[in-house]
C-alpha positions in Angstrom: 66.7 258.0 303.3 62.9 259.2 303.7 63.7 262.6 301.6 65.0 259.8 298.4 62.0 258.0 298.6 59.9 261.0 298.5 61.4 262.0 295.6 61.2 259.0 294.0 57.5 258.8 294.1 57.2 262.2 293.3 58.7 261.5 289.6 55.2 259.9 288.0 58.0 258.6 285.6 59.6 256.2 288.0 56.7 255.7 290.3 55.2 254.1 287.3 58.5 251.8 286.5 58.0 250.5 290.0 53.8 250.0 289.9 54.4 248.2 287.0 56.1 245.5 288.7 53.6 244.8 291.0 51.2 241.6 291.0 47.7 242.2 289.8 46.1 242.7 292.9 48.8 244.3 294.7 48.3 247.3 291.7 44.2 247.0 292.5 45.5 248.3 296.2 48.4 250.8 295.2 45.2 252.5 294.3 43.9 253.3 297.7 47.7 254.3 299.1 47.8 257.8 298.2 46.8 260.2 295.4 49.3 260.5 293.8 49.5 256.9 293.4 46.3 256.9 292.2 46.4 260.0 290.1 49.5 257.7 288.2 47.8 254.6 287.9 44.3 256.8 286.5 46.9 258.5 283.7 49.3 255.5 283.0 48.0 253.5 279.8 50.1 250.6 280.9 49.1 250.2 284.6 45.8 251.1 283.2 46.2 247.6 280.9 47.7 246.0 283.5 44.9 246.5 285.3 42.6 245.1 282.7 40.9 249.4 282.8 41.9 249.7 279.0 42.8 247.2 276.0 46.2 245.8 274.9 46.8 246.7 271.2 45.2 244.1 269.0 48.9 242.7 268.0 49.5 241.3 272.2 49.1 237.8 273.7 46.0 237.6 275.3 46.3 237.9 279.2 43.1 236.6 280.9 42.0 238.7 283.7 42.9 236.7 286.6 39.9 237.7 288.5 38.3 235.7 286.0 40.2 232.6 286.3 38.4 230.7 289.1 35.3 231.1 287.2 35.8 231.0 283.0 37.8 228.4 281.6 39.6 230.2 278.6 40.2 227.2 276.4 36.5 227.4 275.7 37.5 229.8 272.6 40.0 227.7 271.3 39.2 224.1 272.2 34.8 224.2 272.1 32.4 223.8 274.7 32.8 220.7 276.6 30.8 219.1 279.6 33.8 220.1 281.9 33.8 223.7 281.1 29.7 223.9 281.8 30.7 221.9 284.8 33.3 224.2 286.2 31.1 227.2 284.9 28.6 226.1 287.1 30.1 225.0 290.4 31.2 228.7 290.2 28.4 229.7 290.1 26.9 227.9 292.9 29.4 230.1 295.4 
């Protein structure tokens, strides 16, 4: 069983396929797992995307970076400025 996942994760190809699935931060830490993990994620455009590292084409949804969420409220570009966005702005600040 070890000797098929080695040679799973030894095709970049399907490596890829499976970082791909993984949650944001989960992807931040397949980083630090080996090399070759990184060494995929650093020449994947799309893990590099998913990881916010590169832009989506101009046609895609936006996606905000979840990092970011505690801390920006992203209705602030389509709705205006209100008092609750400067509000939450700055309580997050305060951390």
């Amino acid at each position: 069983m070890e000797n098929s996942i080695q040679k799973v994760f030894a095709i970049p190809e399907l490596l890829e396929l499976i970082l791909l699935q993984l949650p944001f931060l989960d992807l931040v830490r397949a980083q630090m797992v080996s090399g070759s993990f990184y060494d995929v994620i650093e020449s994947s455009t799309q893990l590099q995307q998913a990881l916010f590292l590169r832009a989506s084409p101009a046609t895609s949804i936006p996606i905000p970076n979840p990092l970011l969420q505690p801390c920006v409220d992203f209705e602030i570009f389509t709705s205006g400025l209100s008092r609750m966005v400067v509000e939450k702005q700055r309580a997050c600040m305060v951390r």
